[in-house]
N, C-alpha and C positions, 0 to 999 in steps of 0.2 A: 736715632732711628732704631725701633724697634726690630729683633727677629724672628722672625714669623714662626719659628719653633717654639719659642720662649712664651709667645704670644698663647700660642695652643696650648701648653703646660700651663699658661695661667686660667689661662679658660675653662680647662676640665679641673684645673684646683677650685674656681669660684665652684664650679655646679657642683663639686662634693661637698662644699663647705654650706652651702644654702642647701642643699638636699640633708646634711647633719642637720641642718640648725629645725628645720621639717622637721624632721622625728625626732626632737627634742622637745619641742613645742606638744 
């Protein structure tokens, strides 16, 4: 079982990591 905090921390990690990968492109 996942922690719903952990979960949020991964979530704003994906959207900085695809918004990097955007202005990289």
């Amino acid at each position: 079982m996942k922690i719903r905090g952990i979960d949020n921390v991964d979530a704003k990690f994906n959207d900085l990591v695809e918004a990097s990968e955007k202005s990289l492109r």
